[in-house]
N, C-alpha and C positions, 0 to 999 in steps of 0.2 A: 124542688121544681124541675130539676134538669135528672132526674132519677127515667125520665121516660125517652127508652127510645128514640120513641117516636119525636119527640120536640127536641134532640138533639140531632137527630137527621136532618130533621128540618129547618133549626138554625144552620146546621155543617151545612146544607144546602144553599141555605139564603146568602151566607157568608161566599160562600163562593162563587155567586152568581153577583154578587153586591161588588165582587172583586173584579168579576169580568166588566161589569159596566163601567164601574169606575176607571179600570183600564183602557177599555175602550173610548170611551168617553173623553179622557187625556189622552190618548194617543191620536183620536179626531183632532181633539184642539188645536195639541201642536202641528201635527199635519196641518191645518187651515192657516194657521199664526204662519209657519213656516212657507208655508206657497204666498200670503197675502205681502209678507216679506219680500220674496223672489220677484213679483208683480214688482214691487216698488223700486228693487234694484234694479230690474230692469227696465224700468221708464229712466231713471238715475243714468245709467249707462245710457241708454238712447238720446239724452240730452247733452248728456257729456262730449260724448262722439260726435254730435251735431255742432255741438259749440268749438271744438278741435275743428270740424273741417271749416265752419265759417273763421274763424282764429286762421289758420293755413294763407285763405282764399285773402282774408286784408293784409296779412303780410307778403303775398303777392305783389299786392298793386301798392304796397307802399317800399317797394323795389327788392322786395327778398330780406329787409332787414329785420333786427330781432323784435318782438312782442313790447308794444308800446301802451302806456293807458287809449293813446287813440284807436290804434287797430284793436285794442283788447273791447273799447267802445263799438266801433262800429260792428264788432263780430256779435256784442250782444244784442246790437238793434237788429239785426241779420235776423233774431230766435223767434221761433213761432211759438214758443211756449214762454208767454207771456205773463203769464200767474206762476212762472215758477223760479224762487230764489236763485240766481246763481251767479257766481263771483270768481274772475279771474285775478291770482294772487304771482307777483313772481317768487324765488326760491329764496327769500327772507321771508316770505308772508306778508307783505306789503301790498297792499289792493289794489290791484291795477281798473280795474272795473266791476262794475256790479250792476245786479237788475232783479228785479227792482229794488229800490233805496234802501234797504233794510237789510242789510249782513248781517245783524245779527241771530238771523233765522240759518245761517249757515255756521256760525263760530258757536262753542271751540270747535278745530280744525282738530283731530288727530294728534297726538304727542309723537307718533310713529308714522310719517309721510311715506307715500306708495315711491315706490322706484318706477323708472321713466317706462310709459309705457302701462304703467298698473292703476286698476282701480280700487280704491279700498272703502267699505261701507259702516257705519259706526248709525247706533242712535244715542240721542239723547233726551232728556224727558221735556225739555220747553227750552223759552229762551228769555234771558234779561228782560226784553221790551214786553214780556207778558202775552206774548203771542199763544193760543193756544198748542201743548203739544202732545205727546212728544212728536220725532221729526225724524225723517230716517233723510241721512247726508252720503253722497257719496263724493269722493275724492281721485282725480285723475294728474296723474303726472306725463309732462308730457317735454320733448325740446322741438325749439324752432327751428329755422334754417341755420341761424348763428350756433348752434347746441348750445342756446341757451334754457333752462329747463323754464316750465310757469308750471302751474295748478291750474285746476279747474274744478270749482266747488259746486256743486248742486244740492237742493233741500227740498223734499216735500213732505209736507204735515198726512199724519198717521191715523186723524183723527177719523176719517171716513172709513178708514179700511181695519180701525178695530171696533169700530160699530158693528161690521157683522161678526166679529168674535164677542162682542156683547151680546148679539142674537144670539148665536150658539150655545155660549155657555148660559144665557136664561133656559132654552130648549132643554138642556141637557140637565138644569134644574127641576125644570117643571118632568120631561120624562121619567128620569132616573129611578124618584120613588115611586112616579106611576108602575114601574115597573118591577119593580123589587117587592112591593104589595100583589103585587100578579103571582110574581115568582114564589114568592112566600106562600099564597094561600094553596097556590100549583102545586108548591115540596109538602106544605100539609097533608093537602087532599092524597100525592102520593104515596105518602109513606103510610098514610091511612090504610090505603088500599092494599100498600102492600104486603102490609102487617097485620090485616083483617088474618090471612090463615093461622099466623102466629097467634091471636088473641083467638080464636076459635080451636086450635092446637091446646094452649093453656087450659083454656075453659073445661076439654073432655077430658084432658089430663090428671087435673084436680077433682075430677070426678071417679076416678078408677081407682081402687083399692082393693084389698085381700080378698074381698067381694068376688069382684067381677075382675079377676084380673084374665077375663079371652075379651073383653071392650080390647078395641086400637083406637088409634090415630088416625083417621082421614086424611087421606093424600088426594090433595086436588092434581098437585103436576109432579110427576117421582122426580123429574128432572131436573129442577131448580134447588138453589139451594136447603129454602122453607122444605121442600119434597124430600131431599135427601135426610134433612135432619127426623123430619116425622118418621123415615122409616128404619133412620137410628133408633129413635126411640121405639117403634114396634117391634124390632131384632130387640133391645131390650127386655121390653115386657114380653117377648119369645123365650128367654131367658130367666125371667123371675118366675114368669109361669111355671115352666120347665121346674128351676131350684125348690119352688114352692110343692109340686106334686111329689117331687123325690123327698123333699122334705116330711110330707104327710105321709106317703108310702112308708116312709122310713119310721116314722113313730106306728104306724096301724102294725110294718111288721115287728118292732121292738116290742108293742105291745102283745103280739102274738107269742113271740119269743118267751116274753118273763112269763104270760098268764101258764103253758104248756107246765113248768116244772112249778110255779107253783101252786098249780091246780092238784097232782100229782103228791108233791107237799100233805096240802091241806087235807085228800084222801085217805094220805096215807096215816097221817095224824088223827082224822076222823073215826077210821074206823077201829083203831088201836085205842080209842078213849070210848069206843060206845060200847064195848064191854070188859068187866076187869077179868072176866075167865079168860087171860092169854097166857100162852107158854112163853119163856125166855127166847124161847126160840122164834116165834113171832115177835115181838118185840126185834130182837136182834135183825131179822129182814127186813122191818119197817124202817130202822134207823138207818139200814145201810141201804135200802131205795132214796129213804130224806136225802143220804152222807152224798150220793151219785147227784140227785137232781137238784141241791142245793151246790155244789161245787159247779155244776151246769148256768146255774141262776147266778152265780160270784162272777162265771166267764162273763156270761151276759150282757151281766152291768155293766165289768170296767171295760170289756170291747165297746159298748156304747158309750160309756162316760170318754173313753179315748177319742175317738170319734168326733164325738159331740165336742171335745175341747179343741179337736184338732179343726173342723168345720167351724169353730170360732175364732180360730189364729194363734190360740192355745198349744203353739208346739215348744211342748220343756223337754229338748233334748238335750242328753248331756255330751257336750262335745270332747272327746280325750283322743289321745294317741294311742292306737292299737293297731294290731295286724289283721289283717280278712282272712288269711289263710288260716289263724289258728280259730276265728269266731266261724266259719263254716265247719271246720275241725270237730268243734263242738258240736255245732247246730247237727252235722251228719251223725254225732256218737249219738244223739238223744234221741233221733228218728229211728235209729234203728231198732230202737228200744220195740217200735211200733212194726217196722219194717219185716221182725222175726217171726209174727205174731201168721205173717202170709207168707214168707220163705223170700222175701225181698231182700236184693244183693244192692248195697248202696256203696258206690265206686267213686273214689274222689280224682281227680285231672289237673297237673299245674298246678297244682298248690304249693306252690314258693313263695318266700316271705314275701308279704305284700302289706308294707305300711301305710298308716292308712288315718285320718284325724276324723271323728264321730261317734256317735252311742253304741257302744258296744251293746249293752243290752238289747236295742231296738232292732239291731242290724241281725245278732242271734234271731229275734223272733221271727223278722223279716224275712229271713233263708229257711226258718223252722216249718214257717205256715207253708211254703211252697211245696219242701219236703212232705210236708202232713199233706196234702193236698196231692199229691204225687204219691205218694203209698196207696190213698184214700181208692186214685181213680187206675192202680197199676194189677194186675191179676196176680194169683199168686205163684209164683216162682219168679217175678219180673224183674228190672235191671233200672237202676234210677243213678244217671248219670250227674258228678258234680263238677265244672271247671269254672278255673281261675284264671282268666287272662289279663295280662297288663300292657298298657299302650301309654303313649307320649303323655295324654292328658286324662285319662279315664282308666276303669278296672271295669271288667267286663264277667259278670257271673251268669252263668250259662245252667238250667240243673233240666236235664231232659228225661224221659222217663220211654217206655216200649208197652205203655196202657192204652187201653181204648180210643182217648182223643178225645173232642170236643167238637160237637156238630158245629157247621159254620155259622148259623143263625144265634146261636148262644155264644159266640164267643167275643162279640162285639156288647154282652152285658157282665162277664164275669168280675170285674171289678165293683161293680155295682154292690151297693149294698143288700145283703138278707137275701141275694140271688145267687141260685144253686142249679147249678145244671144239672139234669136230668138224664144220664146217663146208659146205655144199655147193659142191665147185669150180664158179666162174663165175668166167669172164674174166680168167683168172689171180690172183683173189683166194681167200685161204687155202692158197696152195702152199710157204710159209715156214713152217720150223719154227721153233718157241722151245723155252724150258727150262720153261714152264710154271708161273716163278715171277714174271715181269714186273709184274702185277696184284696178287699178295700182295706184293710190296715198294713198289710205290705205294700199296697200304692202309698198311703200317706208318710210311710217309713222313709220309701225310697224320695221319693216327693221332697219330705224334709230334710233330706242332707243332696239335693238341687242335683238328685236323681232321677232316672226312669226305670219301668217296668214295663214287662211288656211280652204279650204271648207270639213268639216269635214263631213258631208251625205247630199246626197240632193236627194229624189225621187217624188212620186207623192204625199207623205203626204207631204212636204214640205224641207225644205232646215236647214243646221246650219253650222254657219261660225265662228270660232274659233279662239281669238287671245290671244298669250301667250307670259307675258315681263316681263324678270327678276327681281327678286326681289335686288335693289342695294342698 
């Protein structure tokens, strides 16, 4: 039930607006209880004080001596507030006077009497005689002319003045869930509303597949958050689109790749069986076109099947301790093999022990293909540079070459796969063909030991390709 959203926004909503009333609502109350309080302490105190100064004024005239039931009498016949309990006691607690007849709408008295001069305020909820209550008492201390101390008790009943705290808290009965039903249907309808683009986002979402993946997402406002995330997910499906074309690109040219040699194959097998008048000697060039375009077809595959494992997360490499200086060592003796073939001079730089933990075999082919790639596009007499540098965290392999170069517009796809620049023939450089995947398998070499590659200049003086693998 609470799987949605939306109905837990909209209880988180209600809950917290259920929170504010009920807050607010008790913090009225006691504000009202609290002032209707104040109200009653202060009538308490005004009768208090009135009864002290008629209390003064009889012991006046009964010559200045101290507080008597009589003068304590005549002060209360003195009192205009004639419905109101109150009773003068001396400092045993003994009644000196009272009015009207009934003290016991004043007692009990306090356990903790006020010092002279102070008033102290106490309730209690009724009294003995069953008088309705509770009663809110207050209590004055006070001395005569003889410093002799008395009290002075006052009492009036609570009952009228928490009837309107009865009103109140009926109102705030009857409002409350009036309003919390408001609120509630309010946090529905909004979150409704708000989440209309998110359920209309879902809906085209679920509808976009392998199909139709140039469909987007509808952005009503880019700016909000709903906006931003739809056009997350457009930059995504910008993304699979993208992975998906390269993807198809990538099989249409694999497929071009294998059909070439083994179309070639199949001819060359064709027309060696459509008659048996052959010399050995035809036979012998047929098998050694197969022996070329079949070792062409073995590259083929396990460049793509590498590829393909490696584009699946498939990287087996095998990690050991080795030196780079002696695997480039190598990698340059085998290029040269190629290198002689055009009069190419391949020059090693810095090649000091450089230990090093990774696939040795991978890292050979990795330096190999660049090399191959660099004789491929160098003319012949040319000069193919190899350095080794080392730094605090990283090794730094440099192989630059004095060939033709790489037009600027190609040089932002040569990684790519089955893509081949197209070069200007000079001096017998770029007349070698590849499989066009040379450079995307030394990306994913370098790649996998949490390296980069990378064509660091390349113009009409020549080209330099730059790989860099942490020091671990």
């Amino acid at each position: 039930m609470l799987d949605s959203i939306r109905l837990r926004l909209a209880l988180l909503h209600l809950l917290i607006l259920a929170c504010l009333q009920v807050g607010l609502c008790l913090g009225v109350y006691l504000f009202i209880f609290d002032h209707l309080i104040r109200q009653a302490d202060r009538v308490l105190q005004t009768v208090i004080q009135s009864v002290d100064s008629d209390l003064r004024q009889s012991a006046t005239w009964n010559a200045g001596g101290p507080i008597t039931s009589y003068t304590a009498t005549l002060a209360l016949n003195a009192l205009i507030h004639n419905e109101t309990p109150v009773a003068i006691l001396d400092p045993s607690g003994k009644m000196l006077a009272e009015r009207p007849f009934r003290a016991a709408a004043i007692t009990p008295l306090p356990s903790l009497m006020p010092e002279d001069g102070e008033i102290v305020y106490y309730t209690f909820p009724g009294t003995p005689s069953g008088e309705p209550g509770p009663r809110r008492v207050g209590v004055g201390a006070f001395k005569d002319a003889t410093s002799h101390a008395y009290y002075i008790a006052v009492s009036q009943p609570l009952e009228s003045r928490l009837a309107e705290l009865h009103t109140a808290r009926l109102a705030f009965l009857i409002t409350v869930p009036i309003l919390l039903a408001l609120t509630g249907l309010g946090g529905w309808m909004l979150t409704g509303r708000s989440f209309a683009p998110a359920t209309a986002m879902s809906e085209r979402a679920r509808r976009i597949n392998a199909e139709n993946l140039d469909e987007r997402i509808l952005v009503a406002n880019p700016r909000d958050e709903l906006g931003r995330l739809a056009g997350s997910f457009n930059e995504l499906l910008d993304r699979v689109a993208a992975a998906s074309a390269r993807e198809r690109q990538f099989m249409a040219d694999a497929a071009h790749e294998l059909r070439t040699p083994i179309s070639v194959i199949q001819t060359a097998t064709t027309v060696m069986l459509s008659s048996e008048d052959r010399s050995r000697d035809d036979y012998r060039s047929a098998l050694a076109t197969i022996d070329v375009y079949a070792k062409r077809l073995s590259q083929n595959v396990d460049d793509v099947f590498r590829l393909a494992r490696a584009g699946a997360g498939f990287k087996s490499i095998q990690i050991q301790k080795l030196y780079l200086n002696e695997v480039l060592l190598e990698a340059a003796r085998a290029a040269r093999v190629l290198a002689s073939e055009k009069n190419i001079t391949i020059e090693s730089k810095g090649l000091d022990e450089a230990p090093y933990h990774g696939d040795e075999a991978l890292l050979g082919e990795m330096i190999l293909n660049l090399l191959e790639n660099a004789v491929k596009y160098t003319p012949d007499g040319g000069l193919i540079t190899i350095t080794l540098e080392s730094f605090p965290e990283q090794y730094s392999i440099a192989i630059s070459d004095n060939g033709i170069g790489i037009s600027a517009h190609q040089q932002a796809h040569i990684f790519d796969r089955y893509y081949r620049a197209q070069p200007i023939l000079q001096n017998g450089a770029g007349k070698s063909e590849g499989s066009g995947l040379g450079l995307a398998i030394a990306l994913w070499i370098a790649t996998s030991h949490k390296g980069t590659i990378e064509l660091q200049s390349s113009d009409e003086n020549g080209s330099t390709f730059r790989v860099a693998l942490p020091r671990v």
